[in-house]
N, C-alpha and C positions, 0 to 999 in steps of 0.2 A: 576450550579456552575461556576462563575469567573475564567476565566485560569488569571495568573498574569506573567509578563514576568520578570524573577529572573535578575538584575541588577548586579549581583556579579559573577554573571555564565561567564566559561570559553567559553562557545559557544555563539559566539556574539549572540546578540538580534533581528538580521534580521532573524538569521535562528531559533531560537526560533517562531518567528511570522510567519516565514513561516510551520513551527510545527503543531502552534495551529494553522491555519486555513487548513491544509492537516486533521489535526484529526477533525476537524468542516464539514467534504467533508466527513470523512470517517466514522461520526456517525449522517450522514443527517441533522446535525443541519444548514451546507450550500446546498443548492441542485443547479441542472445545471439551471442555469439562475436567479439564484439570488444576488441579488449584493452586490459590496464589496465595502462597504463603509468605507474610512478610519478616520473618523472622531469616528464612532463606533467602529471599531477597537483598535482606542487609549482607549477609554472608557473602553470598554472589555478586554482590556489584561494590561490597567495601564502602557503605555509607551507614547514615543509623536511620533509624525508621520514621523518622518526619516525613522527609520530603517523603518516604515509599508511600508512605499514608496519602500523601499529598494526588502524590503519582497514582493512584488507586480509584482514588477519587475521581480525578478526571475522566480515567478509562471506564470509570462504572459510569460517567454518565454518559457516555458516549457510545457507551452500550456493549463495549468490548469486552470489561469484566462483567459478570454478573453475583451478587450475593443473596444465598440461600440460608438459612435456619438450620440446616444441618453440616451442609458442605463447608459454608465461610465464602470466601471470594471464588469466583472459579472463572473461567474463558470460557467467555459467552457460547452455548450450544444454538448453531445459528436451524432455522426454520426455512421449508421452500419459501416462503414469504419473503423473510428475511434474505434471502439469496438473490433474491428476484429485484427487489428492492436496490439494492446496493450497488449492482449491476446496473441502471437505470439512473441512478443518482449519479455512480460514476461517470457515466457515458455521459449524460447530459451536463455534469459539469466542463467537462475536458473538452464537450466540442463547444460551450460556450466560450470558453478559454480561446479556442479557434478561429471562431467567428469574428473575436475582438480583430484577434493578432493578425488575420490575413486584411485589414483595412488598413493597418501601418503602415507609412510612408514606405520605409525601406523593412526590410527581416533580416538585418546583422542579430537580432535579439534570437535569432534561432542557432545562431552561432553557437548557443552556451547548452543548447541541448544536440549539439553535434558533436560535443566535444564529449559531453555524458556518455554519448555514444561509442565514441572511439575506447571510453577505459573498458566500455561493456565488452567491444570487440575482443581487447585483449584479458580481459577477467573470463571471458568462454574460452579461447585456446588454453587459458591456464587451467580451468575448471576449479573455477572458485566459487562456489556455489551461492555463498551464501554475500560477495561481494556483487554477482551479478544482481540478486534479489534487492541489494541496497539502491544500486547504480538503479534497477529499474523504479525503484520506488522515487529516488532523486530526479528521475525523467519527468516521472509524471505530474508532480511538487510542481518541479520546476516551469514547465508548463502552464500550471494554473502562473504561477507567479510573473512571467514574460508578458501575459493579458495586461497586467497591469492593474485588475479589479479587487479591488481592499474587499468585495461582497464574495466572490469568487474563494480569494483566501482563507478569506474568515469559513467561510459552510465551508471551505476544504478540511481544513485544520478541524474544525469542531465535530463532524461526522466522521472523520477518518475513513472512507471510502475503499483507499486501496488496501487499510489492514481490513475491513470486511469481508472482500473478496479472498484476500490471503489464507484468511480463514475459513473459509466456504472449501480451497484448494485441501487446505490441511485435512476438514471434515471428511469431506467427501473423497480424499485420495486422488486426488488429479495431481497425473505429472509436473513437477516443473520440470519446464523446458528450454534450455539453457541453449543449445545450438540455434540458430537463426536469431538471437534475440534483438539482436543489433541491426540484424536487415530490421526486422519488424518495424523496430524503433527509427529508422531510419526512412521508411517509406510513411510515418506519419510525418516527419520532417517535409520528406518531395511532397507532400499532399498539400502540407502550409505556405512551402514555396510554389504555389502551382495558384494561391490565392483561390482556388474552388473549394466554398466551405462545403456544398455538397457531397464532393468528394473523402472531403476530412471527416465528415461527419461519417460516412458510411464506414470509411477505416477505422476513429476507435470505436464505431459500436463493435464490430469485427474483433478487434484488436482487446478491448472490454472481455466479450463473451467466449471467446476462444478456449480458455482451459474450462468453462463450465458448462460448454453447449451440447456436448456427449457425454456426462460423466454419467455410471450405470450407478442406482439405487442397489440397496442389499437382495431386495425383491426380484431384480434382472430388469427391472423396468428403466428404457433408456428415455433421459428427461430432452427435450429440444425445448428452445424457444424462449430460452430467459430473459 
């Protein structure tokens, strides 16, 4: 299917393009080291090449493109480092995110990611694959954003965390995992309603590391401990 970059839309069209090619990283139709051609990109998303420029831009600084001297732009080839890293970042932002929300008077404000939840449920009986991958990514957003921290936000948005991880999945070949995904996502909700950040904390490290905790190297070598 054509993504088409909507012309009328109140979110500029760089971050639109920058959009579509985080979801193209996040349902392997880009993988690590394949290039980003922006010529193709006008084609594919039916804009002209400013904003892609634009849009390039930002994800090379962010470290999710990378440009080489002979390649051009290409999808960042991520390192165990780099894996390790992202995973840790993640985690530690989402449970800060946690820490705030579970001091809140009331948690109506988890309401909006129970509701995330529910399209998940029915985007897995449909097996929609690449709507579940969005809905999870909108969890997780949305979560930093319920904290209420403008600091939270910002280093979400600017590291991009959960296309990192995406991309570790794509590298290294780990399942997406589409059944249970809505429990999942659902018992970090009870963990919030339960006001025990301890608790919340130990579920997304969990909930984080789970598709990268066994993934086997080309060597047979099985990695733990990310």
């Amino acid at each position: 299917m054509k993504d088409v970059v909507d012309s009328i839309s109140v979110v500029p069209a760089w971050r639109q393009v920058t959009d579509a090619i985080r979801r193209a990283i996040h349902t392997g139709r880009l993988k690590p080291g394949d290039r980003v051609i922006e010529s193709r990109l006008s084609e594919w998303l039916g804009i002209s090449r400013n904003p892609i420029r634009e849009a390039v831009r930002q994800l090379q600084q962010q470290g999710i493109l990378d440009y080489t001297q002979y390649s051009g732009t290409v999808v960042t080839h991520m390192s165990d480092s780099d894996i390790m890293m992202s995973v840790r970042v993640r985690a530690f932002l989402e449970t800060q995110a946690g820490q705030i929300i579970v001091t809140k008077p009331n948690l109506e404000c988890l309401d909006d990611l129970e509701a995330i939840i529910e399209k998940m449920s029915l985007s897995e009986h449909g097996g929609d694959v690449e709507e579940v991958e969005r809905l999870d990514e909108e969890f997780h957003r949305q979560l930093i954003l319920i904290s209420g921290s403008e600091m939270l936000r910002k280093t979400w948005d600017a590291i991009s965390p959960y296309t990192w991880i995406k991309m570790a999945m794509v590298q290294f070949r780990c399942a997406v995992r589409i059944k249970g995904g809505s429990e999942r996502h659902q018992y970090l909700v009870d963990t919030l309603r339960s006001r025990d950040s301890a608790v919340f904390e130990e579920a997304v490290c969990d909930h984080v590391m789970e598709p990268l905790l066994l993934r086997v190297r080309p060597s047979g070598h099985r990695v733990r401990g990310l």
